[in-house]
matplotlib code that plots the C-alpha trace (Angstrom):
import matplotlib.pyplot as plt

x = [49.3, 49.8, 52.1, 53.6, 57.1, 57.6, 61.3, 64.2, 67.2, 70.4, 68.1, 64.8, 62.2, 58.8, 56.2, 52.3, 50.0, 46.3, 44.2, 44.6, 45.6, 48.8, 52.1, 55.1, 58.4, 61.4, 64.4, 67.6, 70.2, 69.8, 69.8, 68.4, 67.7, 66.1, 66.7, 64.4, 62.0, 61.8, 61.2, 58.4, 57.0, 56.7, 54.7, 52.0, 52.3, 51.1, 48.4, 47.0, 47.4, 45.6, 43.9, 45.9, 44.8, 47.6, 50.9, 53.5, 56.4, 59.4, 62.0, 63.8, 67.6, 66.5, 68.8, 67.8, 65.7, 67.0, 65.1, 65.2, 63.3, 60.9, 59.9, 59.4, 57.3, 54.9, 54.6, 54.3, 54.2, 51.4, 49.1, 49.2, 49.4, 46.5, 44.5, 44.9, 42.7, 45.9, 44.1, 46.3, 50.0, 52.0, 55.9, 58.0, 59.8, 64.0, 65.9, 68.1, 66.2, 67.0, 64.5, 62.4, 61.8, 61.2, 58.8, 57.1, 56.5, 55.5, 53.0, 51.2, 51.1, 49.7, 47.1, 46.0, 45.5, 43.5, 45.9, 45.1, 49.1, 50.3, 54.1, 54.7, 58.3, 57.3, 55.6, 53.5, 51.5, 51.6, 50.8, 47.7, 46.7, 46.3, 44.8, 41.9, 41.6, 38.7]
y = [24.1, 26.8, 30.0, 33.0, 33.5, 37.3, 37.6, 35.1, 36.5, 35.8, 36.4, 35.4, 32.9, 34.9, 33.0, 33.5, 30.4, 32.1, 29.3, 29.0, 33.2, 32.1, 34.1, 32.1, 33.1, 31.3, 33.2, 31.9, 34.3, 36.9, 40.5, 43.6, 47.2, 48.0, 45.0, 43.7, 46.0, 46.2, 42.3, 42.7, 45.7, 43.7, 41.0, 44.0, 44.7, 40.9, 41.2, 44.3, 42.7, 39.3, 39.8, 37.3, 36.5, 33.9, 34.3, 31.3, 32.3, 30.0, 31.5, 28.2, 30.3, 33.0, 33.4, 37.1, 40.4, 43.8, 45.9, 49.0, 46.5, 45.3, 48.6, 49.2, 46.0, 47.2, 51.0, 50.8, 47.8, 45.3, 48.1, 48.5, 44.2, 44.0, 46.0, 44.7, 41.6, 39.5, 36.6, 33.5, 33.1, 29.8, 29.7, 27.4, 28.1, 29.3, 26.7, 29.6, 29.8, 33.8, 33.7, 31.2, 33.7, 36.5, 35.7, 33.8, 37.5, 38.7, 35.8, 36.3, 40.5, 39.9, 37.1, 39.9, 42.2, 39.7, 37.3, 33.7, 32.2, 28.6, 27.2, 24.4, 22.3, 20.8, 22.9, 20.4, 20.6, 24.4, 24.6, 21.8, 24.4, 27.4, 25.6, 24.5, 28.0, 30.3]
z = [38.4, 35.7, 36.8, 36.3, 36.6, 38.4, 39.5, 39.5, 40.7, 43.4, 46.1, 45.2, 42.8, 42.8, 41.0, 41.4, 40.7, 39.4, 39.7, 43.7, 44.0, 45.6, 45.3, 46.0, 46.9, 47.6, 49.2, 48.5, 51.0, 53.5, 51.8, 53.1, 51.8, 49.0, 47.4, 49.9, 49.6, 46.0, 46.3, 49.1, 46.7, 43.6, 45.8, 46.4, 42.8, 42.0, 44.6, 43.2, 39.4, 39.8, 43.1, 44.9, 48.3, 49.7, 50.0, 50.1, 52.3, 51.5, 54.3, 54.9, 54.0, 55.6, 59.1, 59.9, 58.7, 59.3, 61.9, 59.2, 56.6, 59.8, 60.5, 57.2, 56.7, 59.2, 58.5, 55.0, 53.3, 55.6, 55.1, 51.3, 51.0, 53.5, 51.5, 48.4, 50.2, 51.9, 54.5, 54.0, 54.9, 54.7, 56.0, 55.7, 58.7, 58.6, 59.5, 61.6, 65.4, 64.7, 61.7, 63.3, 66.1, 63.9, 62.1, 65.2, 66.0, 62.5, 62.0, 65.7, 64.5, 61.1, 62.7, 64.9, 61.8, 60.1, 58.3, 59.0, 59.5, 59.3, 59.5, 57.7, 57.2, 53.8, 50.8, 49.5, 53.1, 52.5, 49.0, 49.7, 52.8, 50.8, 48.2, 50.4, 51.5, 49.8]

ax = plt.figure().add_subplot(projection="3d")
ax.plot(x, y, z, "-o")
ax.set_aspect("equal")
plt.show()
């Protein structure tokens, strides 16, 4: 599967696969602010660039989210994502329950707004699920 490589950093591996329109990330540690944001932003930036339509969620290191960068996530940046034509989302669930439970509650939100949600515990299921989406 060819790709593009858009951020590899401390906190994050970003890469977008064009064939399938999947944007991949991998978090590696909990961080917050605007690192997070500028992270979350540059995933918009790939949608609107390519015209991705899945998003691969690897959040397995992920123990928590700040409630600033949650608020944020749903005031500003799930409405400029979801209009740039966002319907899949695979997670690979955190193994933290505090994670787990958060984005239990994201998933079930974004569902509601449109976004077809799966969890998975291995990315091969989750890559070969978005792949067989349209």
């Amino acid at each position: 599967m060819a790709e593009i490589m858009v951020l590899d950093n401390k906190n994050v591996t970003m890469k977008y696969y064009p064939d399938s329109k999947i944007l991949h990330h991998e978090m590696h540690q909990f961080f917050f602010g605007q690192e997070f944001r500028d992270i979350m932003n540059k995933g918009v930036e790939v949608f609107q660039k390519y015209g991705a339509k899945k998003w691969l969620s690897d959040d397995r290191k992920v123990s928590a989210f700040a409630q600033e960068d949650l608020e944020w996530g749903d005031k500003d940046w799930f409405p400029r994502v979801a209009l740039c034509g966002w319907k899949y989302w695979a997670i690979l669930t955190p193994e933290k329950a505090i994670g787990q439970i958060t984005l239990k509650k994201l998933a079930e939100k974004y569902t509601a707004r449109g976004v077809e949600t799966r969890f998975f515990s291995n990315i091969d299921e989750a890559k070969k699920w978005l792949e067989s989406c349209p």
